[in-house]
PADREN-666921 format. One line per field, with one value per residue: x, y, z of N, C-alpha, C, CB in turn; residue in one letter. Coordinates in nm, 4 decimals, always signed. Glycine has a CB too. Example, Ala and Ser with C-alpha at 12.3 -4.5 7.8 and 13.67 -1.06 7.14 Angstrom:
! residues 2
nx	(+1.3190 +1.2850)
ny	(-0.5690 -0.2250)
nz	(+0.7800 +0.7080)
cax	(+1.2300 +1.3670)
cay	(-0.4500 -0.1060)
caz	(+0.7800 +0.7140)
cx	(+1.3200 +1.2900)
cy	(-0.3300 +0.0030)
cz	(+0.7800 +0.7870)
cbx	(+1.1308 +1.4084)
cby	(-0.4473 -0.0598)
cbz	(+0.9046 +0.5725)
aa	(A S)
This chain:
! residues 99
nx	(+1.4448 +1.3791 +1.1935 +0.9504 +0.8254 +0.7430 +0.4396 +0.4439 +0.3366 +0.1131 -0.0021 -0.2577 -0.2092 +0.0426 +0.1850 +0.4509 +0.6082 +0.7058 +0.9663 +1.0811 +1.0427 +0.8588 +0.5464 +0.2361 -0.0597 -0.4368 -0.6044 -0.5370 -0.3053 -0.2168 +0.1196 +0.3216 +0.6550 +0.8077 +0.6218 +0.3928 +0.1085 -0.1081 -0.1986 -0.4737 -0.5138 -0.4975 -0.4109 -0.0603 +0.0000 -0.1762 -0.4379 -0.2514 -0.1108 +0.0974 +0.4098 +0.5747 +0.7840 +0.9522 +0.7634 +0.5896 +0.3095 +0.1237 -0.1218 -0.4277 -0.7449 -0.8420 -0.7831 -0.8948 -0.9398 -0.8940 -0.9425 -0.6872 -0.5090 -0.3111 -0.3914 -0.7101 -0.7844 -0.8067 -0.7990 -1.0376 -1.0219 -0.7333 -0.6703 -0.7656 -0.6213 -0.3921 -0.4011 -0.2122 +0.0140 +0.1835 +0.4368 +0.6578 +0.4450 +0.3743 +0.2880 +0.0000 +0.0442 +0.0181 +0.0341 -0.0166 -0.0584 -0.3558 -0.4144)
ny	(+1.2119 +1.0067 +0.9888 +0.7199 +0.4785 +0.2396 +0.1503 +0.1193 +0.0700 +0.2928 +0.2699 +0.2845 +0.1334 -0.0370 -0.3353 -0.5500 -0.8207 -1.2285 -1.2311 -0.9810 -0.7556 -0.4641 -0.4645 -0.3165 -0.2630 -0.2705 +0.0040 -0.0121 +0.1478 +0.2480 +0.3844 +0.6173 +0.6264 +0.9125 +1.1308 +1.3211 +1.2089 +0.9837 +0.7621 +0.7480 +0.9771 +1.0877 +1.2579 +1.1858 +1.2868 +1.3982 +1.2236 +1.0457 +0.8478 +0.5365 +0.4968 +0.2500 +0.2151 -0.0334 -0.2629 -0.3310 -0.2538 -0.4716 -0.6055 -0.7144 -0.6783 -0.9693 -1.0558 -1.2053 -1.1218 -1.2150 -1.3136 -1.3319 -1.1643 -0.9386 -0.7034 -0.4994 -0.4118 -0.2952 -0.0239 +0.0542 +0.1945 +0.2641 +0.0336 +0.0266 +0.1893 +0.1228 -0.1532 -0.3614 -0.2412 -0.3395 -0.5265 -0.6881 -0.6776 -0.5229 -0.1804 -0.1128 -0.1049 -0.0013 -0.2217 -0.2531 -0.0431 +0.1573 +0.2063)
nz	(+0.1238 -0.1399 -0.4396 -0.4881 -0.7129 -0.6547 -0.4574 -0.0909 +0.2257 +0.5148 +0.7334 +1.0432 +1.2755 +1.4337 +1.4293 +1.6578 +1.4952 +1.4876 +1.4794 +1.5689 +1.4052 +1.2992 +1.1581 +0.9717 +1.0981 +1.1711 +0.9330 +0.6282 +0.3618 +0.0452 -0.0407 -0.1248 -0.1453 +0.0011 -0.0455 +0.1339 +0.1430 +0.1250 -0.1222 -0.2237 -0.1153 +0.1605 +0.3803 +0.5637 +0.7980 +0.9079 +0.9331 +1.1479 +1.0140 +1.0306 +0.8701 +0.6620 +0.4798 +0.4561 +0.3905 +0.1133 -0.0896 -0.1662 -0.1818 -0.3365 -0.4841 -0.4468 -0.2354 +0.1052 +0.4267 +0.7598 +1.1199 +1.2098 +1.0507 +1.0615 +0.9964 +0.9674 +0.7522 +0.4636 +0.2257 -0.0558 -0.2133 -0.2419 -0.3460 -0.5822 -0.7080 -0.7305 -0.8789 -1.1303 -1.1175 -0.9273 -0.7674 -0.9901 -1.2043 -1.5416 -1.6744 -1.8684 -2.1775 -2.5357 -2.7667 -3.0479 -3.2301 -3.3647 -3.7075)
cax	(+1.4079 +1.3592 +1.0312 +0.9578 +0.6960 +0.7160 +0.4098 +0.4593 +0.2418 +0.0696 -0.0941 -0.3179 -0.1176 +0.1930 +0.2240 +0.5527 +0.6147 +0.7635 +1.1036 +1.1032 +1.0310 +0.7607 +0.4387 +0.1355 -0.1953 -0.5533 -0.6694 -0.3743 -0.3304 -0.0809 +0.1699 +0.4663 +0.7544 +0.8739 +0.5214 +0.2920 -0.0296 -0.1764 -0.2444 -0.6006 -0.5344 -0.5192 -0.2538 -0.0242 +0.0235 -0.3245 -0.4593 -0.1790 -0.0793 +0.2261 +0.5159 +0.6035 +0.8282 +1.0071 +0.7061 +0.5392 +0.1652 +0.0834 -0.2657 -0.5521 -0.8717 -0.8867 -0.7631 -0.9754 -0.8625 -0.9417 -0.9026 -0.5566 -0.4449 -0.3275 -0.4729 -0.8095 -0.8896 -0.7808 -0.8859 -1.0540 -0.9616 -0.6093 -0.6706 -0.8220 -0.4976 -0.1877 -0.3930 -0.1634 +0.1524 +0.2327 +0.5734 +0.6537 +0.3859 +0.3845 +0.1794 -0.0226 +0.1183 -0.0534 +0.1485 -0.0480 -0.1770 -0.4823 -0.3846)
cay	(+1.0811 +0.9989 +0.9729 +0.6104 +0.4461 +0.1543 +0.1812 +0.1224 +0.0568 +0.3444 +0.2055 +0.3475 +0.1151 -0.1570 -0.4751 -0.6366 -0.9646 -1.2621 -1.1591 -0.8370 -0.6711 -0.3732 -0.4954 -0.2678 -0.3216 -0.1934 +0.0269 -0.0378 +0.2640 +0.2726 +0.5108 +0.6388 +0.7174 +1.0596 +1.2063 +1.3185 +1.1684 +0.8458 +0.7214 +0.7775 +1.1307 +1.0843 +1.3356 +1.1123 +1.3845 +1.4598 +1.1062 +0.9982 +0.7301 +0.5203 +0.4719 +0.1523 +0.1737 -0.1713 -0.3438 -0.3314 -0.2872 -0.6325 -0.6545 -0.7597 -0.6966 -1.0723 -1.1185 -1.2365 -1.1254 -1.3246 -1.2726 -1.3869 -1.1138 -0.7818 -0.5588 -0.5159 -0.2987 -0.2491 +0.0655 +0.0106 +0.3283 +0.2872 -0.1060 +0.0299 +0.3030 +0.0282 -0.2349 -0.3221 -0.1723 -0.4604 -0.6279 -0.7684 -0.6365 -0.3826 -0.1017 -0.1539 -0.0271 -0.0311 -0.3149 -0.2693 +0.0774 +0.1328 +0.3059)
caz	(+0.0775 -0.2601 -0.4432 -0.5049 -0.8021 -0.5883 -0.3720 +0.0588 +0.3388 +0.5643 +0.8262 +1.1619 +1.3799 +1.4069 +1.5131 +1.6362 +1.4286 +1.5658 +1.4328 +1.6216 +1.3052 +1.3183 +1.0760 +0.9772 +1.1330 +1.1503 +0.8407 +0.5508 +0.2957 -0.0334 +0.0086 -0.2223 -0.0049 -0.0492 -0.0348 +0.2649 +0.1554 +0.0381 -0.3177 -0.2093 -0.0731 +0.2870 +0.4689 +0.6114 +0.9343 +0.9505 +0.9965 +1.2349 +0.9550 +1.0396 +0.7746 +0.6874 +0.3819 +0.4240 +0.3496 -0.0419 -0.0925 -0.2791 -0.1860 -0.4051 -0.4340 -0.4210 -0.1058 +0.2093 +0.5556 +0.8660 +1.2252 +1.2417 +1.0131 +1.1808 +0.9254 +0.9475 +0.6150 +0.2978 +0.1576 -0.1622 -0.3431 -0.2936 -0.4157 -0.7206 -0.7906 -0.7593 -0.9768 -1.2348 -1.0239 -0.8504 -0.7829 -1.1477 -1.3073 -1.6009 -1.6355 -1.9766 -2.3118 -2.6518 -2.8959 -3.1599 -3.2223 -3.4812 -3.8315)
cx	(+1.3702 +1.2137 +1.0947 +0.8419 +0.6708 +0.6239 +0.4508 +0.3392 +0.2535 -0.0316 -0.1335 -0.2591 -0.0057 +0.1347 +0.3889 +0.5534 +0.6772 +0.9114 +1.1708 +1.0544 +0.8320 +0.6776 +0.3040 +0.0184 -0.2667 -0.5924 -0.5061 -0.4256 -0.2006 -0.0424 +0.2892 +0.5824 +0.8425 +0.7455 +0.4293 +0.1480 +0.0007 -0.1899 -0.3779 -0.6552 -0.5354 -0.3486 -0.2395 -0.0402 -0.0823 -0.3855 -0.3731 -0.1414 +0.0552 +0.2912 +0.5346 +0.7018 +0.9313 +0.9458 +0.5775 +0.3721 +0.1430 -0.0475 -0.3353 -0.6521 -0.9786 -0.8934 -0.8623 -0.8891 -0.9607 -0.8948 -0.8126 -0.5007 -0.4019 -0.4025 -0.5538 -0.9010 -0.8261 -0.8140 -0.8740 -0.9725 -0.7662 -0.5229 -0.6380 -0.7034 -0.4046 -0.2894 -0.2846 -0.0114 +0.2504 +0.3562 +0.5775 +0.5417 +0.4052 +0.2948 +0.1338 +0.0464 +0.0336 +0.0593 +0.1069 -0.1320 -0.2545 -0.3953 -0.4164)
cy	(+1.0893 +0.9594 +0.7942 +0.5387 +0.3311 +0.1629 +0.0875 +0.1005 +0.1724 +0.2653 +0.2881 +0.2729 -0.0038 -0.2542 -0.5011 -0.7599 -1.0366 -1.2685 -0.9988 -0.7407 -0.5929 -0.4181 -0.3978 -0.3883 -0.2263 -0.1487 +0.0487 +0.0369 +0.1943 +0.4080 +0.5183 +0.6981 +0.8528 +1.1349 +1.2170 +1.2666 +1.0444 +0.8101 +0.7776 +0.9112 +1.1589 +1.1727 +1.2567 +1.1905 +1.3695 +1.3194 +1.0143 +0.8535 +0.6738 +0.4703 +0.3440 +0.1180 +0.0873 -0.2564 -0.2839 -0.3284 -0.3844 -0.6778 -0.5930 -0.7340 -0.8340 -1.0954 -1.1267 -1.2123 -1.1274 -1.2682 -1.2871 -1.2908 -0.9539 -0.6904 -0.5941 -0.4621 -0.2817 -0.1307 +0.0434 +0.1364 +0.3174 +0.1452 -0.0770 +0.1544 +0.2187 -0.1027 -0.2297 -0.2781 -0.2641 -0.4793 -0.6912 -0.7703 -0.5168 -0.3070 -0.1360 -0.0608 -0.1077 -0.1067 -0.3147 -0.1505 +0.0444 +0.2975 +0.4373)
cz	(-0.0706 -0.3178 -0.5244 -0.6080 -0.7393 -0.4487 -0.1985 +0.1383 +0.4065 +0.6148 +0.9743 +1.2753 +1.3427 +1.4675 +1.5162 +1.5738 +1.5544 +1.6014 +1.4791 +1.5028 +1.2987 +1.2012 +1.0602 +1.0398 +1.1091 +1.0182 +0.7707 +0.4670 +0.1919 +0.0082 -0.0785 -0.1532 -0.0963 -0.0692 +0.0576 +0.2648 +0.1095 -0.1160 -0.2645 -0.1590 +0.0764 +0.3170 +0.5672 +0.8207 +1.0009 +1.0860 +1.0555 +1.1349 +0.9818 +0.9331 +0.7702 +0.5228 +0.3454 +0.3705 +0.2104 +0.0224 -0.2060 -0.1803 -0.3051 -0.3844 -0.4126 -0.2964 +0.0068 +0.3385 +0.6232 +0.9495 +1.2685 +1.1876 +1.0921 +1.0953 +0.9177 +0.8436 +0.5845 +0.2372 +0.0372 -0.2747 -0.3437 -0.3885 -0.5533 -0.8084 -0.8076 -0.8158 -1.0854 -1.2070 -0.9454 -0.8699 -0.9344 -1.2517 -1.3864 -1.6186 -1.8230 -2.0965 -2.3994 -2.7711 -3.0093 -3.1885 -3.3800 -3.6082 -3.8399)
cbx	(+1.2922 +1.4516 +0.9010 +0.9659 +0.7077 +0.8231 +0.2929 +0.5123 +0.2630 +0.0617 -0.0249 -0.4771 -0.2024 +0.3675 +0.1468 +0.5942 +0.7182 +0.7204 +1.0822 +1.2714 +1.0895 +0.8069 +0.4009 +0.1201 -0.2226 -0.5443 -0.7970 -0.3003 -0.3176 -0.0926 +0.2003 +0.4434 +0.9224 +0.9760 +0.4742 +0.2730 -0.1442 -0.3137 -0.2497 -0.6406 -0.6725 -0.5580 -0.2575 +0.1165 +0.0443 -0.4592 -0.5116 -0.2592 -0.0964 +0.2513 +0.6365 +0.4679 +0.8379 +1.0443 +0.6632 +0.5983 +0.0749 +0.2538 -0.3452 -0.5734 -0.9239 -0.8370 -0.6631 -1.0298 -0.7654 -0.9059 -0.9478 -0.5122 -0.4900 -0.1547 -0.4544 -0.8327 -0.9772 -0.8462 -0.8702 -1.2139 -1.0243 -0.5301 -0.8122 -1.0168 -0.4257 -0.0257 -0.5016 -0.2511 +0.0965 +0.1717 +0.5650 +0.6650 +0.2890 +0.4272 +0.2205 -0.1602 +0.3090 -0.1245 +0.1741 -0.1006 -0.0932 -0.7310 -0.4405)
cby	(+1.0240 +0.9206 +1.1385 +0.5711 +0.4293 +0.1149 +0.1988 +0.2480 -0.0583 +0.4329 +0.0662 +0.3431 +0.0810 -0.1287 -0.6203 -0.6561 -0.9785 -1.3330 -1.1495 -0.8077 -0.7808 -0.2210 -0.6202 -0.2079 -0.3730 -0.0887 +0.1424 -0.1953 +0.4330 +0.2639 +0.5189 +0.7432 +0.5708 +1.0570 +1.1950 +1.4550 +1.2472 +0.8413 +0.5015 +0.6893 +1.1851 +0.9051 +1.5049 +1.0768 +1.5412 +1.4688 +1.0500 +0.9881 +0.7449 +0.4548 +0.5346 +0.0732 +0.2463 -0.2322 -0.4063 -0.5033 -0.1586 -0.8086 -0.6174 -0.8543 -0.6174 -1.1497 -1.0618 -1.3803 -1.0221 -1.4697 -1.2865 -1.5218 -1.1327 -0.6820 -0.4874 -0.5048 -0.1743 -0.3282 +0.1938 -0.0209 +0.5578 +0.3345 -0.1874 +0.0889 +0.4456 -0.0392 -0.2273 -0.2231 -0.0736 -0.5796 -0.7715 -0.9133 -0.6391 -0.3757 +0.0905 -0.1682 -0.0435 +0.1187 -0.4749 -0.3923 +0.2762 +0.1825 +0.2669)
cbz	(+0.1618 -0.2951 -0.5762 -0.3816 -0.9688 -0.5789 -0.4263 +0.1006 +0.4294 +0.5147 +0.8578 +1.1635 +1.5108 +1.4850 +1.4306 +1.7305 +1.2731 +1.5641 +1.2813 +1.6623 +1.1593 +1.3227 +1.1235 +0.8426 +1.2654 +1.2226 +0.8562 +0.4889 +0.3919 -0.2022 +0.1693 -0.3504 +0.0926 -0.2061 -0.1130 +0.3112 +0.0804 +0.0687 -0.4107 -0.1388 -0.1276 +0.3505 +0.5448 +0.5156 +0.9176 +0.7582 +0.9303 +1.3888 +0.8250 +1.1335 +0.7990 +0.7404 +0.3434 +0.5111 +0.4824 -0.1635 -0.1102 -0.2844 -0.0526 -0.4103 -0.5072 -0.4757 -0.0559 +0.1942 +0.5952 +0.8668 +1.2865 +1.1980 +0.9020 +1.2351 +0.8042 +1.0324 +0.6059 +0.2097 +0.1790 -0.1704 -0.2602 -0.1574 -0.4073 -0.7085 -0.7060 -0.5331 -1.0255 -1.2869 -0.8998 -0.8778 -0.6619 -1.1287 -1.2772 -1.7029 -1.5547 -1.9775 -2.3443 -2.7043 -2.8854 -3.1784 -3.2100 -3.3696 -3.9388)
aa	(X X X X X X X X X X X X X X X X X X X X X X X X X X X X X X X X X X X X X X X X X X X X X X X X X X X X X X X X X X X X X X X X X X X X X X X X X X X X X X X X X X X X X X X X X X X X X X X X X X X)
C-alpha cells in the first residue's frame, strides 16, 4: 500500500450505514494509510484498531457529537496533529519572509 499525506479513519469498532457501507464507530483515531500506528502513536495491531481508509478524517475540534452519532470520541491529540491538513486546506507557508 502506498503511504498516503491524506489522513484516514482508525476506529475501535464499525457500524453498517444505511447503504450497506461499513462506517467507523466508538473511539475515532487519524491514521495515514500505509503505516501501523496512529498520528497520535497508537499501534494500530496492538489496540485492535479497525481500518477505515475510504473515509477522510475531517473532524474539528469544533465539532459537537450527540447520541445519534456512531462515534463516540475524537481523540484530541490526533485533532491537534491534522489541524490545518484538512481536505482543501494548505499547510502554512511563510509569503513574506523578514530581511
Amino acid at each position: 500500500m502506498r503511504l498516503s499525506s491524506t489522513p484516514a479513519v482508525a476506529a475501535s469498532s464499525e457500524v453498517t450505514g444505511p447503504d450497506g457501507v461499513r462506517r467507523p464507530g466508538g473511539a475515532v483515531h487519524a491514521w495515514l494509510p500505509g503505516q501501523n500506528q496512529t498520528v497520535c502513536g497508537l499501534p494500530l495491531s496492538r489496540t485492535r484498531l479497525r481500518r477505515f481508509p475510504h473515509v477522510p478524517f475531517d473532524y474539528a475540534s469544533t465539532d459537537v457529537l450527540t447520541e445519534a452519532d456512531p462515534e463516540g470520541y475524537v481523540c484530541p491529540r490526533c485533532l491537534a496533529a491534522t489541524q490545518g491538513r484538512r481536505a482543501g486546506e494548505k499547510s502554512w507557508v511563510r509569503t513574506n519572509p523578514r530581511p
